[in-house]
C-alpha positions, 0 to 999 in steps of 0.5 A: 101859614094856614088857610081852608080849602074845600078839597087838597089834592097831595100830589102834583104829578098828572093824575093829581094835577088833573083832578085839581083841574076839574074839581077847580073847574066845576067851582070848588075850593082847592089846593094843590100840594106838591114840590116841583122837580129838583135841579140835583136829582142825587143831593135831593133829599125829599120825594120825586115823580115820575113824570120828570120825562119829555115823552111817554107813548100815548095810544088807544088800542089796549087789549083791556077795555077799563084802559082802552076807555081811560085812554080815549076820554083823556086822548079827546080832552088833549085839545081842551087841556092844551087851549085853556093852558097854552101848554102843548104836550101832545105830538100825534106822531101814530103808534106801531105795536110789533109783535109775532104775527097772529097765528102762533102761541103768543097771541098779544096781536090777536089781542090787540086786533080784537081791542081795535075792532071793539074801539073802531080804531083805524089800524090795520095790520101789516104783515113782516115783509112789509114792515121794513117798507113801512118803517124803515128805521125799524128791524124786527125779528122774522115772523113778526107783524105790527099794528099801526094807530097812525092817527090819535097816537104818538107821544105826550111830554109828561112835564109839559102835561103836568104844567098845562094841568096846573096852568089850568087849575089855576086859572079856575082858581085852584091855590097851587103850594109847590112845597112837600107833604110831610103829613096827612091827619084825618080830624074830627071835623077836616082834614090837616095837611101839614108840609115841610116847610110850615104850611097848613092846609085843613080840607073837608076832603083830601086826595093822595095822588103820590105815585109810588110814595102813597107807601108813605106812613105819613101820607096814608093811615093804611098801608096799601097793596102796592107794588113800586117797581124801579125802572131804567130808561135808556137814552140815545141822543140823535145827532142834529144832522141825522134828525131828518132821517128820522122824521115821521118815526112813531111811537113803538111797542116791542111785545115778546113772549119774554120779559125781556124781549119786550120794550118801548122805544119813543122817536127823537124828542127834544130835552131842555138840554137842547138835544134829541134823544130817542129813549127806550126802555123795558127792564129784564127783571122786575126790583121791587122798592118796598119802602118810601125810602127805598124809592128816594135812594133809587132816585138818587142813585142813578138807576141800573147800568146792567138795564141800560146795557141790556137796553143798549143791547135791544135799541141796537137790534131795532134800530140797527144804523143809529149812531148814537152821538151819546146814551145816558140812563136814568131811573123811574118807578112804575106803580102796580095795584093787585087788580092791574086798575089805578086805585081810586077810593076812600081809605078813611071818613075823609082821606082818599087815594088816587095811584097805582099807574101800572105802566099805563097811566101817563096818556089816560091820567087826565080821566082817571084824575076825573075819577078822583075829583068825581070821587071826593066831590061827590063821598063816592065813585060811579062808575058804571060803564068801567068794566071795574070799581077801583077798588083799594087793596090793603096789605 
């Protein structure tokens, strides 16, 4: 099993899925490499992603102008990705960001009230004493106020986002190896990609969009400044006739001065299983998982009941009458870079590499898969009008 391509992408998650779709698009040879999600999550023994979720918050108004900018070119493209695939993923059920109202020593509204401005997004601030008007569902400390993005918000579901990306790749004539990357060789003249079950693929150029396995050894010939974090999310499943109770809750932003404090929170979604579950999550302490493999056992294990509790703890706090049929936990990673921007570049003649999310890339992943393509299709990235270059750090 051996074939020629222009480009391979290593890495079948949102943003690899979405650089397939557009260098497929503008008329290049590509393969897309990447095993699709495992059934048994605690017998698996190859890598994850953490995408295998059905919703993350996707908004405009970030107080950093690089992600407010990579957030808004993927929000506009929604559309186009959902009608060439015929994937919908994208449910603009708006966004409330609550924090302590401008004024005190924490200045997070501030910010974001500066980001909404710049932008020109229609979100107005709405004092505490209104909040509770607003947003019946919801119970925030006193002294609180929020910001709500009520339209070009709400959440994405990022398995179906991935699906559309691929769906669409494919129809532009990308090859799709649903198989796991054991190797990535730089040659004389290609790139090799060898996967664990025998197929060979050789590229003029490869892109290694792996998420937080790009610690991998065999993916990268230079180990990368990378910080994977594990991360617990809470699930609290939403009996079927409090549903309408629920209806027209949007996305939320818990921002506190604490760690943990500090949370988001999705309204009832709906899970393969059939039921609704609002999810929240927002870990106490950081757990850095320093290896490839640490990151596997992490999946594998179930996450971290301490988290969950805490968790249980502030989703009771915010939303004080729900009455949680049943809660489940499960793990995931998020993926940080030093300078806090997705690393978009080459590290070596033919071998480039797209990751690092830092908890923001699932809504903006379409753009920065854009850079990427742009990056390997042209030998270099330009891009000016970012206030960054994306550049790679090593360790």
């Amino acid at each position: 099993m051996s074939e020629s391509v222009d480009f391979v992408i290593v890495g079948k998650g949102m943003m690899g899925a979405a650089a397939a779709r557009h260098l497929a698009r503008a008329g290049a040879g590509v393969a897309l490499i990447g095993p699709d999600e495992p059934e048994d999550w605690a017998n698996h023994g190859g890598v994850f992603a953490s995408h295998y979720d059905n919703a993350r918050i996707t908004r405009t108004i970030d107080d950093d102008p690089v992600w407010a900018r990579l957030a808004r070119r993927s929000i506009d493209r929604y559309p186009e990705i959902a009608l060439e695939s015929g994937v919908e993923f994208y449910f603009p059920v708006g966004c409330l960001i609550a924090a302590p109202a401008p004024g005190g020593a924490f200045d997070y509204l501030e910010n974001v009230e500066r980001a909404r401005d710049r932008l020109g997004v229609e979100a107005p601030l709405i004092p505490g004493d209104d909040l509770a008007g607003r947003f019946p569902w919801f119970r925030f400390p006193q002294g609180y106020a929020g910001v709500h993005e009520a339209s070009g918000a709400g959440y994405i579901n990022p398995r179906s986002l991935v699906r559309a990306q691929t769906i669409a790749a494919e129809k532009s004539g990308a090859r799709v190896i649903r198989s796991e990357v054991v190797s990535v060789e730089d040659g004389p003249d290609r790139v090799v990609v060898r996967t664990i079950d025998g197929h060979l693929v050789r590229a003029g150029r490869a892109l290694v969009a792996a998420g937080g396995f790009s610690l991998s050894q065999a993916l990268l010939p230079r180990a990368l400044d990378l910080a994977v974090k594990a991360r617990t999310v809470l699930f609290a499943e939403v009996g079927a006739d409090d549903l309408p109770i629920y209806q027209g809750m949007p996305s939320l932003i818990g921002a506190a001065p604490e760690q943990e404090r500090s949370y988001y929170l999705l309204p009832p979604v709906a899970y393969a299983d059939g039921r609704h579950y609002i999810k929240i999550g927002g870990d106490p302490t950081d757990r850095i998982l320093a290896s490839e493999p640490a990151i596997r056992d992490w999946f594998r294990g179930g996450a971290n009941a301490e988290a969950a509790e805490h968790m249980r703890g502030l989703l009771a706090e915010t939303i004080p009458d729900l009455r949680p049929v049943s809660t489940h936990y499960s793990p995931c990673v998020t993926a940080f870079t030093r300078h806090g921007y997705p690393y978009i570049g080459f590290v070596s003649d033919r071998i480039a590499v797209l990751t690092g999310g830092n908890g923001q890339a699932a809504k903006s992943s379409d753009e920065i898969g854009r850079l990427g393509a742009v990056l390997v299709a042209d030998g270099r990235l330009e891009a000016d009008d970012y206030e960054t270059d994306f550049a790679v750090a090593y360790r």
